[in-house]
Every structure is written in structure tokens, then in C-alpha cells.
TORLUMKOL-80128 format. One record per residue (C-alpha): residue in one letter; x, y, z. Coordinates in steps of 0.5 Angstrom, whole numbers, plus 2048, in hexadecimal, padded with zeros to 3 digits. Layout:
N
{aa:A&u:X&v:Y&w:Z}
...
END
This chain:
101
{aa:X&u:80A&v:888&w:7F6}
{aa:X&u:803&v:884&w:7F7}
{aa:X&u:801&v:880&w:7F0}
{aa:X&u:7FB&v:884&w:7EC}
{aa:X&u:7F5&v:87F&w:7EC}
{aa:X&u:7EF&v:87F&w:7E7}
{aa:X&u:7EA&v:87A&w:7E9}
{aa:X&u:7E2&v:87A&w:7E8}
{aa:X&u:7DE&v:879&w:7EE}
{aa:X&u:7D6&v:878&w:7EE}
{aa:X&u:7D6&v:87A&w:7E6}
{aa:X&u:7DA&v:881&w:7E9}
{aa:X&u:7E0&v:883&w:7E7}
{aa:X&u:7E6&v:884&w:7EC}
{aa:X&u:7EC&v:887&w:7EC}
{aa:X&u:7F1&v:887&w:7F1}
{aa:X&u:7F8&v:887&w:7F4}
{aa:X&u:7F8&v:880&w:7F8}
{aa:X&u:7F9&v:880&w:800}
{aa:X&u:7FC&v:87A&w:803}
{aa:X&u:7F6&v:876&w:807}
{aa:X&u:7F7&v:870&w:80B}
{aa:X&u:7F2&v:86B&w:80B}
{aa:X&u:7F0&v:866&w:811}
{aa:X&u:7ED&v:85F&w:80F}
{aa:X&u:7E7&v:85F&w:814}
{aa:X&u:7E1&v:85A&w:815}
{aa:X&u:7DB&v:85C&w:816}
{aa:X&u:7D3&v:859&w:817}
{aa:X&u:7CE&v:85B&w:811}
{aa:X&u:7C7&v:859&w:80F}
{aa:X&u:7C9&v:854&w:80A}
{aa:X&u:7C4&v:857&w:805}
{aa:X&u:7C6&v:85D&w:805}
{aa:X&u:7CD&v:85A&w:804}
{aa:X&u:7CC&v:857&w:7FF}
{aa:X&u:7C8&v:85D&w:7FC}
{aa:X&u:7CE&v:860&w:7FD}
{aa:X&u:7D4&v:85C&w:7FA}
{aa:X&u:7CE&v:85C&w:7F3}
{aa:X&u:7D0&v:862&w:7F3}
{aa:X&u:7D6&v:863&w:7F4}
{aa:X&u:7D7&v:85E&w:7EF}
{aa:X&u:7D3&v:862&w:7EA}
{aa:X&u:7D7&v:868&w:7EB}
{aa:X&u:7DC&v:864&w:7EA}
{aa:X&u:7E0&v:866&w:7F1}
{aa:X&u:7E2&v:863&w:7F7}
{aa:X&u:7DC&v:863&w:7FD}
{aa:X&u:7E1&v:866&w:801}
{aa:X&u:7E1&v:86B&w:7FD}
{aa:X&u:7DB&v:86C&w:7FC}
{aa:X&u:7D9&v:86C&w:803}
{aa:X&u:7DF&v:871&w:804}
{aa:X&u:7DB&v:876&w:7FE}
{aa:X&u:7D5&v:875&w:802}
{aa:X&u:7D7&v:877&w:809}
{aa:X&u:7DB&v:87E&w:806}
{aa:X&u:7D4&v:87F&w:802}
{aa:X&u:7D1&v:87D&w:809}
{aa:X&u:7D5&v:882&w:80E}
{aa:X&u:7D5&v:888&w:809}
{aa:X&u:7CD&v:887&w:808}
{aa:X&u:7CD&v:886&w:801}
{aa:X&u:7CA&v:881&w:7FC}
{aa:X&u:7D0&v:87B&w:7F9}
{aa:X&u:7CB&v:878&w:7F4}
{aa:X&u:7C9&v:87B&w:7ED}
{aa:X&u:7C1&v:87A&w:7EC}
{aa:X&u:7C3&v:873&w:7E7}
{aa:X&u:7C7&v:871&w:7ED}
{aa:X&u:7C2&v:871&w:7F1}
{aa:X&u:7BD&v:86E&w:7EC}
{aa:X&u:7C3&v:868&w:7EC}
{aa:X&u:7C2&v:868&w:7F4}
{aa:X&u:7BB&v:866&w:7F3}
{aa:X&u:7BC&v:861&w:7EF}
{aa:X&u:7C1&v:85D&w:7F3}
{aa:X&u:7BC&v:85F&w:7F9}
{aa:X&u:7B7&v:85B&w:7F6}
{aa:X&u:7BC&v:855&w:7F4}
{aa:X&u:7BE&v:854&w:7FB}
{aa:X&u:7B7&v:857&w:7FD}
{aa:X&u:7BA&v:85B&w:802}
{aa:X&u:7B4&v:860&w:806}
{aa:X&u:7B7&v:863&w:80A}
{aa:X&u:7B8&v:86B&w:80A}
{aa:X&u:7BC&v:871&w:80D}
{aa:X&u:7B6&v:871&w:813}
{aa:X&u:7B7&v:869&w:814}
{aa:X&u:7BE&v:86C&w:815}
{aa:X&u:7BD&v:86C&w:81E}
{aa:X&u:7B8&v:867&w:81F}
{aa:X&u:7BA&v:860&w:81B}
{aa:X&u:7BC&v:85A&w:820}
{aa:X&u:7C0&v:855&w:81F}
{aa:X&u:7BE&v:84D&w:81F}
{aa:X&u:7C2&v:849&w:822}
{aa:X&u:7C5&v:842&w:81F}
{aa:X&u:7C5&v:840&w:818}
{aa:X&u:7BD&v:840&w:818}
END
């Protein structure tokens, strides 16, 4: 029998039956303030960044919002540290310089 599970996610309540998953490591290329944006937060969620990229992905797939509207207060302040400007629209348009200039 599959062990009963309680967790928080996002500030949301969760109960479920735990299903066995396998997780891969992975490296991937990502803007580095974005990244950086996104380990902040992790951090202040007190979760790992794969886990939040995780939670983030299966919003994203199911068409609903991951974060409450003080999560996303959160993300503009980090986005302000780390002056990250880029939004959704900027999602199919940035280039990447080369080198370490």
C-alpha cells in the first residue's frame, strides 16, 4: 500500500497517496538572472529548485497559475535584485552573447 502523504505546496494543502517517480539529473542552459530569480525563490519557499521548476511545469501544462499574489509580490522583488527585465513576450525573441563578455 502506497504511503499517505500530506504536504503544503505554494501555500495549498495536499493530500495524496505518493506514486513512485524516478528523477533524472539534467543540465540545462538558462539566463542567468532568471536562474538566479529562481534559486531566490526556491529558497524563500523553503523548497529545492527542482522542485519548484517541477510545480512550475504541471501548473504550466494544466493552464493554471503555481503562485499566490504574495508569491508573486516575492518575484518582483527578486526580479528587481537580480534586475531581471525579461518577461513571457521576450519568452521567443532573446539571443545569447557569446564568450564571457
Amino acid at each position: 500500500m502506497p504511503l499517505r502523504l500530506t504536504v503544503w505546496y505554494f501555500g495549498t494543502k495536499i493530500t495524496h497517496m505518493a506514486e513512485p517517480i524516478q528523477r533524472v539529473q539534467t543540465g540545462v542552459r538558462i539566463e542567468k538572472r532568471l536562474l538566479k530569480v529562481l534559486k531566490g525563490l526556491a529558497e524563500h519557499l523553503d523548497m529545492s529548485l527542482g522542485d519548484l521548476i517541477e510545480g512550475i511545469a504541471l501548473h504550466s501544462f494544466e493552464g493554471t497559475a503555481p503562485f499566490s499574489k504574495e508569491t508573486r509580490r516575492k518575484i518582483e522583488q527578486l526580479k528587481s535584485v537580480y534586475d531581471l527585465d525579461l518577461t513571457a513576450a521576450d519568452s521567443h525573441k532573446v539571443s545569447e552573447k557569446c564568450g564571457d563578455e
